[in-house]
C-alpha positions in Angstrom: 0.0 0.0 0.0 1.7 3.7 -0.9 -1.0 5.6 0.8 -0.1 6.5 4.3 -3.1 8.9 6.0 -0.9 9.3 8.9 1.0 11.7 7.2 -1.3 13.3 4.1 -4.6 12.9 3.0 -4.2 11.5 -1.0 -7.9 12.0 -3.1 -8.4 11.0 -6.5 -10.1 13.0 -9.1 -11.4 11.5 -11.9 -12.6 13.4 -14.7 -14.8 13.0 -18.1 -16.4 10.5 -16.7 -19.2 11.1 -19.4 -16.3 9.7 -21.9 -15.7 6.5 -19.6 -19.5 5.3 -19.9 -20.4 6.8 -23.3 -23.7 4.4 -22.8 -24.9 6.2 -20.0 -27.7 8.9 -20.3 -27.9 10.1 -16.8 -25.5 10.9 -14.0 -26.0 7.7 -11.6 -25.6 5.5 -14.6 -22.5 6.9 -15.0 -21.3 6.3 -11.6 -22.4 3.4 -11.9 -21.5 2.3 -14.9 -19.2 -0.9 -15.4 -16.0 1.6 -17.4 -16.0 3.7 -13.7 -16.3 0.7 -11.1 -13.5 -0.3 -13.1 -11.4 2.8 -12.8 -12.4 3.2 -9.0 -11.2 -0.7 -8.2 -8.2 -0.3 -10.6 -6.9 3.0 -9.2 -7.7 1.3 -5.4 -5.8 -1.4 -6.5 -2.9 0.4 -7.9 -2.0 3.1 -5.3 -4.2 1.7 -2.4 -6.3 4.6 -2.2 -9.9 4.2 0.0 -12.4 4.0 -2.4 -14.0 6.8 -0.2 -11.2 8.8 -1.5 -11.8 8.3 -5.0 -14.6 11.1 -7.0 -16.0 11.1 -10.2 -16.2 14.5 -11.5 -17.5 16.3 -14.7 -15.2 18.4 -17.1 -16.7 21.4 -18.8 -14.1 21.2 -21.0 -16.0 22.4 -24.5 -19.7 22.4 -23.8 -21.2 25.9 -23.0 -24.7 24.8 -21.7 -24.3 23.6 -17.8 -25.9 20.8 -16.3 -27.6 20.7 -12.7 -26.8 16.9 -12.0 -23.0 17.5 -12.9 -22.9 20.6 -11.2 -24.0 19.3 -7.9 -21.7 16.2 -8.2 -18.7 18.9 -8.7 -19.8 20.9 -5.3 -20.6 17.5 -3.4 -17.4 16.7 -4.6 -15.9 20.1 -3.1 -17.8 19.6 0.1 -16.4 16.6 1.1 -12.4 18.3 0.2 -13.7 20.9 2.5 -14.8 18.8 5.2 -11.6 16.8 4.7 -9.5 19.8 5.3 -11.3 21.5 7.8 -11.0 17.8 9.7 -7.1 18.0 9.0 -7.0 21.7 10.5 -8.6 20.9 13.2 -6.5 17.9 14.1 -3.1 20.0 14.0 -4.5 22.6 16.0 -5.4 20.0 18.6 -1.9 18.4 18.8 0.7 20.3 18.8 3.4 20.0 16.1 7.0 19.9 17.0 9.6 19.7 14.3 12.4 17.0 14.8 14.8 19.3 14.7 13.5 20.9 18.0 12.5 17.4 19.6 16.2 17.0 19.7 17.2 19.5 22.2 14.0 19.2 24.5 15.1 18.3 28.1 13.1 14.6 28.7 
């Protein structure tokens, strides 16, 4: 496993998912289409990444019109980085961080 949360939090974006299940028509069947199971297990697999950890995101890459269902999978997407950072801030405000260099010359 390469993933170590002790140290970092590691999340996985995955984009144009609408070219991964081209036999979709809807968002859910795109998520849960065979093409991005396969990508989720495969990049679980591969760098041993929680599949929590791993999102399926939209790219407006050349379309002008917007739509709702991709838009609210990009901010759910957001939400839970947020809430994974705020989590991280709050946890190194709790504990206090002392650099090795300074854990050498504290008096035991």
């Amino acid at each position: 496993m390469f993933v170590s949360t002790d140290n970092f939090q590691m999340v996985a974006l995955l984009t144009n998912i609408d070219k991964a299940s081209q036999s979709a028509a809807t968002v859910e069947e795109m998520l849960e289409s065979r093409e991005m199971c396969n990508a989720v297990k495969q990049i679980h697999e591969c760098v041993g990444l929680p599949v929590n950890c791993i999102f399926a995101i939209y790219n407006y890459h050349k379309q002008l019109e917007k739509y709702p269902e991709m838009d609210k999978l990009i901010l759910h997407t957001l939400r839970c980085l947020l809430e994974r950072l705020s989590d991280i801030y709050d946890r190194r405000k709790r504990v206090k961080v002392v650099p090795p260099e300074k854990q050498k010359n504290r008096p035991e």
